[in-house]
C-alpha positions in Angstrom: -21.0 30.6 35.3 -21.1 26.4 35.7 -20.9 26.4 31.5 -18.2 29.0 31.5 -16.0 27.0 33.7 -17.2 23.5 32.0 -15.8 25.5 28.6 -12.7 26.5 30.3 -11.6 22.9 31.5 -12.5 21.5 28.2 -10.6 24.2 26.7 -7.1 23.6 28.9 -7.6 19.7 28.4 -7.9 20.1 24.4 -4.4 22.2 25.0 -2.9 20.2 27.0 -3.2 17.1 24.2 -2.4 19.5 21.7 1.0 20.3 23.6 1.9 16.7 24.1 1.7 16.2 20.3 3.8 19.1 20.1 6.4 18.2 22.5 7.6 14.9 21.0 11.0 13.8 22.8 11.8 12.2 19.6 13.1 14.6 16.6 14.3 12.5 13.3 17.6 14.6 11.9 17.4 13.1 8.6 14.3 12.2 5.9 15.6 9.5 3.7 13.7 7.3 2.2 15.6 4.0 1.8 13.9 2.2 -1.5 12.6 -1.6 -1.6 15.6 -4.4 -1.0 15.5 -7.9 -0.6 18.6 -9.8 0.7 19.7 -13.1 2.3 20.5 -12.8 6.1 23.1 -14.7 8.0 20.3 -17.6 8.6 20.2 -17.8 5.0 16.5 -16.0 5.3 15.0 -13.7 3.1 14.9 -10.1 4.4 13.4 -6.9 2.6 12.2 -3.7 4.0 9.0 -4.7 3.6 9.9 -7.3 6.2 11.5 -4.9 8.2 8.6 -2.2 8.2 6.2 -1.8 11.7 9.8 -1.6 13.6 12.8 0.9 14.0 15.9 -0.5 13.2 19.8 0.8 13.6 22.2 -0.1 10.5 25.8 -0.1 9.3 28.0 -1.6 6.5 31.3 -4.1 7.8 32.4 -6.7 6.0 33.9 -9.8 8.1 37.9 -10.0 6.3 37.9 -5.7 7.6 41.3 -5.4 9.7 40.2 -2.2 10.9 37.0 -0.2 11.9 34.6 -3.0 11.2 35.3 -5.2 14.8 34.6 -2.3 17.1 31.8 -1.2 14.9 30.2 -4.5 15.9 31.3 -4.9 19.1 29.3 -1.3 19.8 26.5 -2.4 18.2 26.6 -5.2 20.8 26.8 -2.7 23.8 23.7 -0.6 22.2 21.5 -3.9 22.0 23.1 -5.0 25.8 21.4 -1.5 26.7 18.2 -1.8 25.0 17.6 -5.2 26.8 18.5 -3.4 30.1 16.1 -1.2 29.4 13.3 -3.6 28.6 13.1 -3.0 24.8 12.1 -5.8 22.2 10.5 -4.3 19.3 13.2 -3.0 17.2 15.8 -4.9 14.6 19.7 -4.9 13.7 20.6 -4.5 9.9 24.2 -4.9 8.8 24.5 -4.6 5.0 28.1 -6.4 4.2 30.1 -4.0 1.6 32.0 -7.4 0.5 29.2 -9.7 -0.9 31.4 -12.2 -2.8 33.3 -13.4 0.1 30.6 -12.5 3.0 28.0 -15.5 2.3 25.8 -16.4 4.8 27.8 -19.1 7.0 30.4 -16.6 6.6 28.6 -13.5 8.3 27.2 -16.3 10.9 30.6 -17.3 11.7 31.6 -13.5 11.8 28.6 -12.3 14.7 29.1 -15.8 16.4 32.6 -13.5 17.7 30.9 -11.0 19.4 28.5 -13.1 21.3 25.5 -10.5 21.1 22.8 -10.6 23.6 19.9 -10.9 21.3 21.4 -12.7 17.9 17.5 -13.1 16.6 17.5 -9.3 16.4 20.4 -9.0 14.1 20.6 -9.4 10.2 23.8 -9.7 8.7 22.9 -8.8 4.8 24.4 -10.2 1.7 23.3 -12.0 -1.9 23.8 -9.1 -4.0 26.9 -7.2 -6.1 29.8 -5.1 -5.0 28.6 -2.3 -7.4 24.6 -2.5 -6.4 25.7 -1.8 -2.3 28.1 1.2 -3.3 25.3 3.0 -5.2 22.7 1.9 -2.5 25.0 3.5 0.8 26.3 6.7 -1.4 22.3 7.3 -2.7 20.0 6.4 0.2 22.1 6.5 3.2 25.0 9.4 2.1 27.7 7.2 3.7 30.6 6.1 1.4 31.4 2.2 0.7 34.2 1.6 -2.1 36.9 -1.2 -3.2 40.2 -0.4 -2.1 42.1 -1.2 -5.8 44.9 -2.7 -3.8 43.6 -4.5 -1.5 41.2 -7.1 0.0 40.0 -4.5 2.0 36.4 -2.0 1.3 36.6 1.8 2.4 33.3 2.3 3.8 32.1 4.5 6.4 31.8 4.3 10.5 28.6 5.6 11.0 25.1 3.8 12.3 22.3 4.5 11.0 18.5 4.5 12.6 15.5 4.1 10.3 12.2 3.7 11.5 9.0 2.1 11.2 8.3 3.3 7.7 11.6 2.6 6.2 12.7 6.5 6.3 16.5 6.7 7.6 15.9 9.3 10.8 19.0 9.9 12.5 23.2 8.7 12.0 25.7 8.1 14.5 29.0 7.7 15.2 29.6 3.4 14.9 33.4 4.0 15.4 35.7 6.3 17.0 39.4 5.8 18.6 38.1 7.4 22.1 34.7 5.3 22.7 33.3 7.6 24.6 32.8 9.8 21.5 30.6 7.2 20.0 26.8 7.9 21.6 26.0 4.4 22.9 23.6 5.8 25.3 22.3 8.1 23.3 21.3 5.5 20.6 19.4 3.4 22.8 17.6 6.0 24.4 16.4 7.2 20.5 15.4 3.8 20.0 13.4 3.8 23.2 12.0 6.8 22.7 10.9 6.4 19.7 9.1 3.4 20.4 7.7 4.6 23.3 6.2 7.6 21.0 5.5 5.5 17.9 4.6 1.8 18.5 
């Protein structure tokens, strides 16, 4: 009887690890694989995905001459990473990807996030150093957001959503970045993701 109940524990505690692998609070939406880069930041330092790896991190595309979506865009990403340091959470990264390389150079893009007086600028990479064409393919292929050249303007179409990637460079979830009620963009919602998955994967 002693070894029948022994069994039974050992059973109930094998099940009960089994069901916590099972009942991850994190679920990814999305599966793409974002391919190798390597781009100058804001600082004027090299970043990669290699670089990036061993940490989630939450993207968009702005561009600092945008008269439109691209201010409130940042100024939300600033309220997600004001939540995430409320809540205690460091190991995670900010990746902008500017959709208007020529005229975003780095002083430029650190003149631009110098605006929104972000809680945390360490954690945020403001990406240029490569063409107009090569970030159009890269957001259409590997993120599915759109980024073109308007033909008569200065401005670049490009879309309003954030993106989450995690720890292996495979884009997990998107977001709304911009919306004219903000309550419809998930502010919360992103920094709990980012919290929970950190909690479950780091």
């Amino acid at each position: 009887m002693k070894h029948k109940l022994i069994g039974l524990v050992l059973l109930l505690a094998c099940a009960s690890v089994l069901g916590a692998c099972g009942n991850s609070k994190f679920k990814a939406d999305y599966s793409l694989e974002i391919p190798d880069f390597e781009h100058v930041n804001q600082r004027g330092e090299t970043v990669s995905l290699e670089s990036l790896k061993g940490k989630p991190w939450i993207g968009m595309y702005i561009f600092t001459n945008c008269v439109s979506i691209c201010p409130p865009m940042s100024l939300n990403m600033a309220q997600v990473q004001e939540k995430l340091q409320k809540k205690g959470v460091e190991d995670y990264n900010i990746v902008a990807f500017s959709v208007d390389p020529d005229v975003d150079q780095p002083d430029v893009l650190a003149n631009y996030l110098s605006k929104y007086n972000v809680p945390d600028e360490s954690k945020w990479n403001l990406l240029t150093g490569y063409s107009q064409k090569y970030i159009e393919q890269f957001a259409v292929k590997n993120t599915k957001i759109l980024v073109k050249n308007h033909p008569n303007s200065d401005q670049v179409i490009h879309g309003n959503q954030f993106f989450l990637v995690d720890k292996d460079g495979v884009l997990v979830k998107m977001y709304n970045g911009y919306a004219e009620n903000i309550e419809d963009v998930p502010i919360d919602t992103i920094a709990s993701d980012i919290e929970t998955y950190i909690d479950e994967n780091l």
